[in-house]
N, C-alpha and C positions, 0 to 999 in steps of 0.2 A: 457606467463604470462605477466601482465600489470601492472604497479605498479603505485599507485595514493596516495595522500595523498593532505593536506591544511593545509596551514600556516605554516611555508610558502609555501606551497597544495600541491606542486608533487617533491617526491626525489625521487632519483632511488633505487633500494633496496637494492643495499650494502651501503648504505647512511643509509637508513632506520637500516641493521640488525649491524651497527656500533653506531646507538645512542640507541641501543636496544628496535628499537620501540615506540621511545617515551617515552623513562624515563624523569620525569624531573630532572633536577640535584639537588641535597640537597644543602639546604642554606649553606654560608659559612661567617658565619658573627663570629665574635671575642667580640662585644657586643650584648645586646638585642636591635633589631630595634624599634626605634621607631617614630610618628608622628612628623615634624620638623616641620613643619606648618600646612595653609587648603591645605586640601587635596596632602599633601606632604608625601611620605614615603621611610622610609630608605630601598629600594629594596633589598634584599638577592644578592650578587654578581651572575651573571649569569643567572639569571630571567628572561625573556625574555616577560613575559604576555599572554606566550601561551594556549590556553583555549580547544584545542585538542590533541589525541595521536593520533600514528600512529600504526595501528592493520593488520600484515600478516596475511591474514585469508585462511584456506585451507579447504575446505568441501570434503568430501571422501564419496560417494555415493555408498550405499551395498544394493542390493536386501538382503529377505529372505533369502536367501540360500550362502551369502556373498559375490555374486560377482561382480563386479563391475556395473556400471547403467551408459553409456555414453547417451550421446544428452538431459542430462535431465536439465530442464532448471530451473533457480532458480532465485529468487527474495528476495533482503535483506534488512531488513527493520529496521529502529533504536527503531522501540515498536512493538506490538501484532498488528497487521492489526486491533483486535475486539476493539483495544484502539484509535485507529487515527495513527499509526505509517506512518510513510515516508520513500517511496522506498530510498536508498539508491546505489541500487546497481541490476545489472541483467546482466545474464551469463550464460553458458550451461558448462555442466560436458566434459570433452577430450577424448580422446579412452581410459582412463585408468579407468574413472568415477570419476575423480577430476577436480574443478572450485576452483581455486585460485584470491585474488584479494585482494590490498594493501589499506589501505582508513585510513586517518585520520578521528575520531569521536569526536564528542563533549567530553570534559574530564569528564561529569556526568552522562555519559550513562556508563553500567557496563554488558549491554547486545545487544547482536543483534539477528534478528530471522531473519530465514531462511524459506522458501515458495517452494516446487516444486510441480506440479498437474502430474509428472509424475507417473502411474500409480501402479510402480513398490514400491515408496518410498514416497505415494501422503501425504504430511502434510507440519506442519507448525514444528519448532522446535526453542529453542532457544538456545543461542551460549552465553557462558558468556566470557566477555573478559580478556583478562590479557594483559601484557608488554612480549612482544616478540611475534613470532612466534603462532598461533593458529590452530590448528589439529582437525576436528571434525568431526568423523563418524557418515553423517546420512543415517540412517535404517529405514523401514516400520514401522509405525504405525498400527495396525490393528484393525476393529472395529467389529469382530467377533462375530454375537450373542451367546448369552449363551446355550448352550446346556450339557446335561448330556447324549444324544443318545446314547453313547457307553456304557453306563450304564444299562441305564433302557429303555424299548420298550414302546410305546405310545399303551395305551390300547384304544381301540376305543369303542365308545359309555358311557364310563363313569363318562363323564363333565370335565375329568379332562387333567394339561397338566404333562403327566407322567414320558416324558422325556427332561421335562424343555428346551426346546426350543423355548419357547412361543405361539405354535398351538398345540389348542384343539382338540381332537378325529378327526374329517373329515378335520378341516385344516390340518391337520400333512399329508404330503405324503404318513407316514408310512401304514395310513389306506384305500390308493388308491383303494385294495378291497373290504375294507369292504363294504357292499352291501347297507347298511344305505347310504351312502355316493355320493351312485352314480348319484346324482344330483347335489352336492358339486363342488366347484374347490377350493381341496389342494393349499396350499405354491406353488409354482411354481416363476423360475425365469422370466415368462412372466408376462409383465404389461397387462391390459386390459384400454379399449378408449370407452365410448360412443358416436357413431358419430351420429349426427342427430338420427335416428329412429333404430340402429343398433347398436349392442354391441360385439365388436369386443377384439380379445386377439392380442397383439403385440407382437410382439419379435424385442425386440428393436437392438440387436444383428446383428439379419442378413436383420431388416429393412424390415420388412414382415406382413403383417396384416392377420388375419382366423377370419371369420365372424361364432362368435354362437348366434345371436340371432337378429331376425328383418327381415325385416321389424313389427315395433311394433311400433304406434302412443302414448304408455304409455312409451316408453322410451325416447322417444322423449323431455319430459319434466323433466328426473332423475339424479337429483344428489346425491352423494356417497361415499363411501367408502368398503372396503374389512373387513369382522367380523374374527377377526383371533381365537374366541370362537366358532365357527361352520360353516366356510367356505363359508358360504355366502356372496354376494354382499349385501348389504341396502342403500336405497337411499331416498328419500323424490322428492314429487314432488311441486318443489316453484311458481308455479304458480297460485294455487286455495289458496282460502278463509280459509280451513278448511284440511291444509297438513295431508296424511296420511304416513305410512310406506311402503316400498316397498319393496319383497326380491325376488333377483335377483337368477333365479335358470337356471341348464342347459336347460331347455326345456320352461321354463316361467316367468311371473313376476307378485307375489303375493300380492296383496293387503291387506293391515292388518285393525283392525280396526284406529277411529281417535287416537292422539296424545292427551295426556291430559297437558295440561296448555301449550298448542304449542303456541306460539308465534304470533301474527298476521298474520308475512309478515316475511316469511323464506328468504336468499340471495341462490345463484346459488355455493356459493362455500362449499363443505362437505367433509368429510371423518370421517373414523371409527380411536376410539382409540383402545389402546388394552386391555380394559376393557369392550366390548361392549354397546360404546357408541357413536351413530353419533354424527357428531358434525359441525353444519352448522355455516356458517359465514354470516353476514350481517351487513354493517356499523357501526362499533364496538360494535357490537352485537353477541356472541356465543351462541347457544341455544344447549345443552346437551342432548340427546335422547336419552335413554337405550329402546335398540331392544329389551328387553324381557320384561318388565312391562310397555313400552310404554310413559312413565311418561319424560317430558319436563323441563330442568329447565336452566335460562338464566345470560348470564357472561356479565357485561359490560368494558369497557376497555376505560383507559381516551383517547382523542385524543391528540394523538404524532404530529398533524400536517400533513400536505404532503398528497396524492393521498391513502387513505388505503381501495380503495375498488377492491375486488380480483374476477378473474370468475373462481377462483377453487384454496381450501386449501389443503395440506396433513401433514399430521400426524407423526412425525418423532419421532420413540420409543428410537431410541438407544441415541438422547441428550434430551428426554422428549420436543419437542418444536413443536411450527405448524407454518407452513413457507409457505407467497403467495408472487407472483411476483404482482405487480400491473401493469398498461398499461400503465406506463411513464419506465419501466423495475428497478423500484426501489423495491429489496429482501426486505419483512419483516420477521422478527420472534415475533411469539406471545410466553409468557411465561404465560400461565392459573393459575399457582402455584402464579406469583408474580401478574396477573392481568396484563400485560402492552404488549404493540405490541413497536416493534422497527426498525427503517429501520435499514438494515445494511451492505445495498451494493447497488450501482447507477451501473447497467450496463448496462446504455443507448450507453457509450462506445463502449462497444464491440456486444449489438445486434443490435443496430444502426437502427432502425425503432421499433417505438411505436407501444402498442394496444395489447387486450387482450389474457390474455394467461389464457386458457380454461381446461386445464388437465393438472395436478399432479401426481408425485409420485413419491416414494422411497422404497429404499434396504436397507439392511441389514450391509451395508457401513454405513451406513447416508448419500448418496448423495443424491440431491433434484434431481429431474427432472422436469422440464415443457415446453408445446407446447403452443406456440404463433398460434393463430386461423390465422391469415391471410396470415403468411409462410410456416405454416407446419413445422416449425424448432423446433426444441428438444434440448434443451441444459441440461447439467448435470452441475450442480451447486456441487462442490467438499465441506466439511464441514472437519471443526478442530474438537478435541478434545471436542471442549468448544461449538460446536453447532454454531462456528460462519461460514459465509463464504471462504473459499480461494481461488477457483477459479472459471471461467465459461468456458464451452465450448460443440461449436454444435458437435453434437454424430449424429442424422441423418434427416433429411426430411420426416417426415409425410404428414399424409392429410391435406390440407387446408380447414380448419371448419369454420363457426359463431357461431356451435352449438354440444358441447360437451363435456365429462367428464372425470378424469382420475381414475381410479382404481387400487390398487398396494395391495401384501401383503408386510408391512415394514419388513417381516422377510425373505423373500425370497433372496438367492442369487444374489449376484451383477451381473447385465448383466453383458457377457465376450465380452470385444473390442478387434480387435490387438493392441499390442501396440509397436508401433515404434521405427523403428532400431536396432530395441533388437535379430533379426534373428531369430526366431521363432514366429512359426504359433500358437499363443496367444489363439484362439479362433476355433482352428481345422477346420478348410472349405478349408483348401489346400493352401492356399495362404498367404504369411507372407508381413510384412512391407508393402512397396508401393506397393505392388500386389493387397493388399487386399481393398476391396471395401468400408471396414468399415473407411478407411484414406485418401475416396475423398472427402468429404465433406467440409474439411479441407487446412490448410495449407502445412501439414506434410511434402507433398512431393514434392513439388512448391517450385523451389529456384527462386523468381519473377527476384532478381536483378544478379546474376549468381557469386556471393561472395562465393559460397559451403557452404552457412546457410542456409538450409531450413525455409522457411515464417513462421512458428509455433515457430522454435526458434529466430530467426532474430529481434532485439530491434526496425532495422530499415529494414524492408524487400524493400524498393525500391531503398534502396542505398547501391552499390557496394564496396563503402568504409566504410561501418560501420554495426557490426551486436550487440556491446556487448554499455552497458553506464556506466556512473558514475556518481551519482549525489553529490555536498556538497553544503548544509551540507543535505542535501533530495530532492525528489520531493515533491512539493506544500509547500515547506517551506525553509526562507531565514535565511541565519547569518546577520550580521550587522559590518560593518565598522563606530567605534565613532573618531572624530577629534576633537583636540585643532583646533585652530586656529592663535594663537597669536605667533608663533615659530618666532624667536630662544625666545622670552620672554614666560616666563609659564605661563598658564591661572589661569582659576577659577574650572577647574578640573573638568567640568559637561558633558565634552564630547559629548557634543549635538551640536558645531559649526555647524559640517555637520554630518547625518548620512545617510549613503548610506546602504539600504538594499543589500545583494546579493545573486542568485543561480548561481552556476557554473552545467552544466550537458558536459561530457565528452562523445565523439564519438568515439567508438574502432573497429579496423575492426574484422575479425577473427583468428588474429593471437594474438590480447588482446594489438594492439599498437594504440598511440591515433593521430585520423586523423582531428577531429575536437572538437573547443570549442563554446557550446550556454554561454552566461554570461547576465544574468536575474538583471538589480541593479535597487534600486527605492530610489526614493531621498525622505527622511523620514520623515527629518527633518532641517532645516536653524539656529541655534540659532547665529550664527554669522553675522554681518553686511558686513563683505568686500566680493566683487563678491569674489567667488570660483570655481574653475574647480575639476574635480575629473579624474584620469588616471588608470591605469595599467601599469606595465612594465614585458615583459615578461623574464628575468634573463637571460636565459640559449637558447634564440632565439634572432637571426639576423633579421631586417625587410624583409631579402632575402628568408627568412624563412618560410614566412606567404605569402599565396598566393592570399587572400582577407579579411577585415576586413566590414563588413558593422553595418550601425545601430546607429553608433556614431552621437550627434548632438553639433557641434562644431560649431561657424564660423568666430574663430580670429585664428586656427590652420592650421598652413603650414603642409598638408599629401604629403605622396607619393602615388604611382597612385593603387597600394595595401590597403591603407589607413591606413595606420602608419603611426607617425610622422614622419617629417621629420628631420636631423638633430642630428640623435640619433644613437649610433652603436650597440645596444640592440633595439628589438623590442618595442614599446611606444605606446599604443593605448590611446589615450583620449575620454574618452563616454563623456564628457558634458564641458563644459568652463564658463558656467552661471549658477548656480543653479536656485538663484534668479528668474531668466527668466523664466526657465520650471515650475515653482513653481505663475506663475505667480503674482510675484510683482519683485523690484526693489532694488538693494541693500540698504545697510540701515532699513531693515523690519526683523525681526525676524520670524521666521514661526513653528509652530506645536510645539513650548517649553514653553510655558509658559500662563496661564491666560491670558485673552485680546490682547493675539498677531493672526497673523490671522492664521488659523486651514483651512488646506484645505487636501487634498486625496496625497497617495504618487504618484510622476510621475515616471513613468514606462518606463525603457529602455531595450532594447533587441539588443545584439549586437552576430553576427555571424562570428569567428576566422577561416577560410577555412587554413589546415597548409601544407606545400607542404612536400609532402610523409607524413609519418606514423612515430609515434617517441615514444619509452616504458615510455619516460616521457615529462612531459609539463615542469618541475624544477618547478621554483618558481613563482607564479603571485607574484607581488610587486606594492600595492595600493598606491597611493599616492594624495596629496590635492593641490591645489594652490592656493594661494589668496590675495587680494590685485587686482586684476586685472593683476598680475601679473608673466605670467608665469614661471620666473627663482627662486620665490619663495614656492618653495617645502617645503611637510610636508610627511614623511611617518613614519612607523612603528619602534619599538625600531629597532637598528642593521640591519637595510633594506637600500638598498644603495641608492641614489640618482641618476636622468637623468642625460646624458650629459648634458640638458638646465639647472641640476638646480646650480644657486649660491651657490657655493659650499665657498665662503667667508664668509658668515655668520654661518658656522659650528663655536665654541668655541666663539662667543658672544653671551652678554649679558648669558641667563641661560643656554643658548647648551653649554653640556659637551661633544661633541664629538670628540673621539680620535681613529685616524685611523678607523677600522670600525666598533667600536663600535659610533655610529651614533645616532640622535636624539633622546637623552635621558637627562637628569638633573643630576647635582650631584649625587642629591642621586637614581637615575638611573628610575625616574621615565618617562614613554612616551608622548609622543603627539595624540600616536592613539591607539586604542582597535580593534583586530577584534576576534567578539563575534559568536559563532554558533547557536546564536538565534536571530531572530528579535527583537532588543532591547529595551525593555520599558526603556528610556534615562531616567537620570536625570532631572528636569525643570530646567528654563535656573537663571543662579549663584548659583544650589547647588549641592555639591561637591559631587564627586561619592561616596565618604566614607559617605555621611548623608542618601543619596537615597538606597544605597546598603551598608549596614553594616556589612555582610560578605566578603565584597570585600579587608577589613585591613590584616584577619586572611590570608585570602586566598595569600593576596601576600608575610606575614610575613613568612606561611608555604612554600612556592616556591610552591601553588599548591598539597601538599602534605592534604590540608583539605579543605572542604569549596569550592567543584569546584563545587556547582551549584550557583553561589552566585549571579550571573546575573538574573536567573529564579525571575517572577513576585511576588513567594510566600515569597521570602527570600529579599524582597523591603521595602522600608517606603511608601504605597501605595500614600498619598500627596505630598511625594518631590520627584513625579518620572510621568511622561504620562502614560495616559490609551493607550494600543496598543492592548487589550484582545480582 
């Protein structure tokens, strides 16, 4: 087990299960607090301006059948992926089917969700939080279609579907003899592929293609869909002037007459709804074709922007939605009901080569499926509840086409994979786990770096010391460090002198201990005139400790040959010594705080912490400022200690109140620094964090106890504060 937290970011866990998690502690005040001046306030004793808790979180992984789900790998994210959320967190289940893992959160989030694509438990789920300890069994989802079959028998021949399982007469299996039918292809869990001139059924399962139909130069040009109203294929051919209908049968392909009020210029991507209606795509254009009255009628959709032209739609009945990949690999979903197309997943990532993907199609699941024309790769696109995506991943190698189609009935049973580690044979062919041929395609059984994490679960498959991470406060998203400046004297309360954005991302091996720190900070903002340095200290490590620091851009700091300061009997890294400089202008200049001052982009540093051995905790990062040009004058956080370098003489003048270790704070207990778990839209420069943020009084009066999103953009005076949206 690995235990992480922020702010001060890593305690160990009997630390963590002795402040319960993160309580804050109740005000203990004898009078009512109130404003003593700008931006002065009478602190609640013990307050500290903490703006996260710290959450033990335990996920307890149950198949179906209750028992446990090891290897399965999860992804934890602070909102709904369908929302924008930010990885926070990734890890795989133990022999027992539990993934534990300690993380301070921002204090106004009240939920976490959880993500695994493992097979047995494949969704998203959400985890709501509390103070202590957190216990969560997740269980399968299932997206089972509706049937009454055990009820009622599907009569065949009499249009109707009788035993609610959404296939009519010849779709329904039930009716595989009846003799009407025997040109039909029932529901079946195989997909079908138009290839070039040939029409082919797949089984994607065991990665096997049977050719029923073709050589034929009229298929050659068909696109389509599966009628789950009478068991036919229908397709249109987009090529001619005057599209007709085409129905795909065992032994042929029938021509109907024209399409009335068809559309000029059809696209290549089509499928059937489950109303018997094709339904062709073209540049935000859907045109609606009912196979039995022939009759055309067309949808337009605003443009969303971005690449939305697809060489093949499908029709996904169980979240009502039609979904194409485009040839940049950017998912969309159309919603016909609201009229709108949406991207809602970039997974140029992970297929890592562009260009058209020609055949669709979907189960009974809602997973998506489609084939990229120039690989022949087939990936299954996993869906939430809500029709969004959650994961992707290659299932097998196909043919390599320029030219071809996918066909699917959406009710048909979900192809059967193996599915990994789990010691049984998943998919009956005699071979289980890494035997089976359905789990080469993949990472499953590939440990690249020789850690004992297999590359499918591995964060980091080429490095030997790390398989699990940890992000704060997310990936693709920063907290923010605000400074006074004017220490030991009190400022003007706008917390804008410096603001250092930051991402910490944690390297855990697979034992869940942390071997290395990325530390992502951008310099956001200058409201203050005197050169400034920004540092870290790492509390709870020796420089002997750290086996290389790179990244930092310093050049009036004495390092050791590690790259820690030197001079220090605590670890000390300094990422910068100039703001100014990297910002380029010159002390004296104000930057990004206010009207007329100069506005320029944040600069961006990345510093790489290599830590010698493996450690269950990193303790405390401890931020700190400097300035003046001069190093021995430190600024950090309320109750955070100071460097050996800093002038520790200036503690109790002028307005520092500090006594023993209660440290850089004011009388009435107010700080010099903020660290926020959002990217901070600051105050502008001379107005006080109480005028910019006006929930920020209550929020410190309550100790935290109301009012903890008070930082967020919506709960701001949008003029006495910077655009950062």
């Amino acid at each position: 087990m690995f235990v992480l937290s922020h702010y001060h970011f890593l305690f160990t866990l009997s630390a963590l299960l002795a402040l319960t998690y993160g309580c804050v502690k109740e005000p203990d005040w004898k009078t009512p607090p109130v404003v003593l001046e700008e931006g002065e306030i009478k602190v609640p004793v013990g307050f500290e301006f903490a703006m996260q808790k710290s959450h033990g979180i335990e996920i307890i992984a149950r198949n179906e059948s209750g028992f446990p789900v090891k290897s399965a790998k999860f992804s934890i994210y602070d909102a709904p992926r369908s929302d924008g959320g930010h990885k926070i967190a990734e890890g795989v289940t133990d022999e027992t089917g539990v993934y534990r893992f300690t993380s301070l959160i921002a204090s106004h989030l009240h939920s976490v969700y959880a993500y695994t694509q493992h097979p047995d438990i494949l969704g998203g789920q959400e985890i709501n939080l509390k103070n202590g300890n957190i216990t969560f069994v997740f269980e399968p989802v299932s997206y089972a279609r509706k049937t009454d079959a055990t009820l009622v028998a599907e009569i065949c021949g009499n249009g109707m579907d009788d035993d609610g399982d959404g296939l009519f007469d010849c779709a329904d299996p039930d009716c595989d003899d009846y003799p009407a039918c025997s040109d039909c292809y029932s529901c079946q869990t195989n997909f079908y592929q138009r290839i070039g001139d040939y029409f082919k059924q797949l089984d994607i399962s065991l990665s096997t293609y049977q050719q029923i139909l073709g050589p034929n130069a009229v298929l050659g040009a068909l696109h389509g869909g599966y009628n789950t109203r009478d068991g036919y294929f229908y397709a249109v051919n987009s090529l001619t002037n005057a599209p007709r209908l085409y129905k795909i049968t065992r032994g042929s392909v029938i021509e109907s007459a024209p399409i009335v009020n068809c559309p000029a210029k059809l696209g290549v991507a089509a499928d059937m709804d489950t109303s018997g209606n094709l339904l062709v795509y073209n540049a935000l254009k859907l045109a609606k074709i009912n196979t039995t009255t022939l009759v055309a009628t067309e949808q337009t959709f605003p443009n969303p922007g971005g690449n939305t032209t697809f060489a093949d739609i499908v029709y996904d009945p169980v979240h009502d939605f039609v979904y194409g990949m485009g040839s940049t690999c950017i998912f969309y979903k159309m919603d016909l009901s609201h009229n709108t197309i949406t991207a809602v997943a970039d997974y140029s990532f992970y297929i890592r080569q562009t260009g058209g993907f020609g055949a669709a199609w979907t189960d009974s699941d809602g997973s998506i499926y489609v084939s990229q024309n120039a690989t022949g790769k087939i990936f299954q696109i996993f869906m939430d509840a809500n029709g969004d995506p959650l994961d992707i991943e290659l299932k097998i190698y196909g043919e390599i086409t320029g030219n071809n189609d996918g066909f699917s009935c959406p009710f048909s049973d979900a192809p059967s994979f193996e599915i990994p580690y789990n010691e049984i044979d998943d998919d009956g062919d005699g071979f289980l786990d890494c035997a089976d041929r359905d789990l080469s395609t993949g990472d499953y059984c590939i440990d690249g770096d020789g850690d004992g994490v297999y590359n499918a679960l591995d964060a980091y498959p080429t490095d030997g010391n790390a398989s699990q991470l940890v992000y704060f406060p997310g990936e693709n998203v920063f907290g923010a460090y605000a400074f006074e400046d004017q220490w030991p004297r009190k400022g003007d309360y706008d917390f804008n002198d410096l603001v250092m954005d930051y991402q910490y991302r944690y390297a855990l091996n697979n034992q869940g201990e942390i071997t290395r720190l990325r530390a992502t900070y951008r310099v956001a903002a200058v409201g203050g005139v005197f050169q400034m340095g920004f540092g870290i200290q790492l509390d709870n490590f020796t420089p002997s400790q750290i086996t290389s620091v790179t990244g930092t851009q310093t050049s009036t700091i004495t390092k050791l040959s590690n790259g820690c300061e030197g001079g220090q009997s605590k670890a000390v890294i300094v990422v910068l010594d100039n703001a100014h400089a990297l910002m380029g202008a010159t002390p004296g200049t104000i930057i990004n705080t206010q009207y007329g001052s100069l506005t320029t982009a944040p600069y961006e540093i990345t510093i790489e912490i290599d830590l010698e051995g493996s450690h269950a905790t990193i303790g405390e990062i401890n931020p700190f400022i400097f300035t003046k040009g001069e190093r021995f004058r430190e600024i950090h956080f309320k109750n955070m200690a100071p460097t050996d370098l800093a002038d520790t003489r200036l503690f109790g003048t002028e307005d520092d109140n500090t006594t023993g270790t209660q440290t850089y704070q004011t009388s009435s207990g107010m700080p010099w620094g903020l660290n926020l778990p959002v990217s901070f839209t600051h105050p502008r420069e001379q107005i006080s964090i109480l005028d910019a943020f006006p929930d920020f009084y209550d929020w410190v009066l309550s100790a935290s106890t109301t009012n903890q999103d008070w930082y967020l953009p919506a709960n701001s005076v949008l003029e006495k504060r910077v655009q950062r949206e």
